[in-house]
C-alpha positions in Angstrom: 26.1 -86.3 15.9 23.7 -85.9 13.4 20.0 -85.1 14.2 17.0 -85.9 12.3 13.0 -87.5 13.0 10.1 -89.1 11.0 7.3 -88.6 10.3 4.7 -92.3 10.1 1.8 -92.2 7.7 -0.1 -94.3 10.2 -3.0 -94.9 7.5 -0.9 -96.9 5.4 1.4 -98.1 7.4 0.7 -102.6 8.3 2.9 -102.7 11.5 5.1 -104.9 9.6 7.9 -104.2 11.7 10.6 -103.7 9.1 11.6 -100.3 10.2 11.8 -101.3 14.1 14.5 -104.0 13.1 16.1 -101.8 10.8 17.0 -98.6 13.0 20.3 -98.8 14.6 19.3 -96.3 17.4 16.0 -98.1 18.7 13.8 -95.6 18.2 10.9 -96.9 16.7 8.1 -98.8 18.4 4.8 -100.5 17.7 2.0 -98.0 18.3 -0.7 -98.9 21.2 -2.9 -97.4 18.8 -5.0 -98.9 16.0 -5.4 -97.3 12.3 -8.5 -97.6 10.5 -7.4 -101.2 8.5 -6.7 -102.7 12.3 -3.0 -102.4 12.5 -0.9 -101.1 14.7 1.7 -98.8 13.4 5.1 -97.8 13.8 6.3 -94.6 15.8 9.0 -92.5 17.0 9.7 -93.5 20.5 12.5 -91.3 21.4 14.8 -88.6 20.2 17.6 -90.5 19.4 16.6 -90.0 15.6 19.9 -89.5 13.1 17.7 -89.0 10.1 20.1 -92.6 8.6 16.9 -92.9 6.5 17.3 -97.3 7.3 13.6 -97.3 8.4 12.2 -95.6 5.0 14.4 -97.8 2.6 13.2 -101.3 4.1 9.2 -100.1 4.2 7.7 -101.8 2.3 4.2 -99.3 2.1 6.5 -96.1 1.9 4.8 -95.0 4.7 8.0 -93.3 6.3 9.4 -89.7 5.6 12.6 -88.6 7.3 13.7 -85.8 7.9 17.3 -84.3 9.1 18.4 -81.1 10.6 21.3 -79.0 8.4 24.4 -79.7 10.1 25.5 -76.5 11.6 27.7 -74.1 9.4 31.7 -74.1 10.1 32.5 -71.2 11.7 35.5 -69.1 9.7 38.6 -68.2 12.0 40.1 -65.1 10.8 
């Protein structure tokens, strides 16, 4: 399975939730935290993160970067 994670600009991001709906593996979340506008932000609450890039598209503050692992390299039988 692939493997990837975010990274949230919590700054920018408006808790708009968009990216929590969006994710097919649940694993984003509503921060308890607070940024400086009064907002709570979205997180990476697990490490089920396949890098499918759903949470970035639908933002709406482009507050999401995601990132993926290279997939492993095929290994050549002689």
């Amino acid at each position: 399975m692939a493997k990837g994670t975010i990274k949230v600009d919590g700054k920018i991001c408006k808790g708009c939730e968009l990216c929590i709906v969006a994710c097919p593996q649940d694993a984003l979340a509503l921060s308890m935290n607070f940024n400086d506008k009064g907002y709570r932000f979205a997180e990476l609450i697990n490490d089920a993160c396949t890098g499918c890039t759903n949470c970035a598209l639908v933002c709406p503050e482009a507050a999401i970067e995601v990132y993926r692992e290279p997939k492993p390299a095929k290994k050549v039988q002689a």
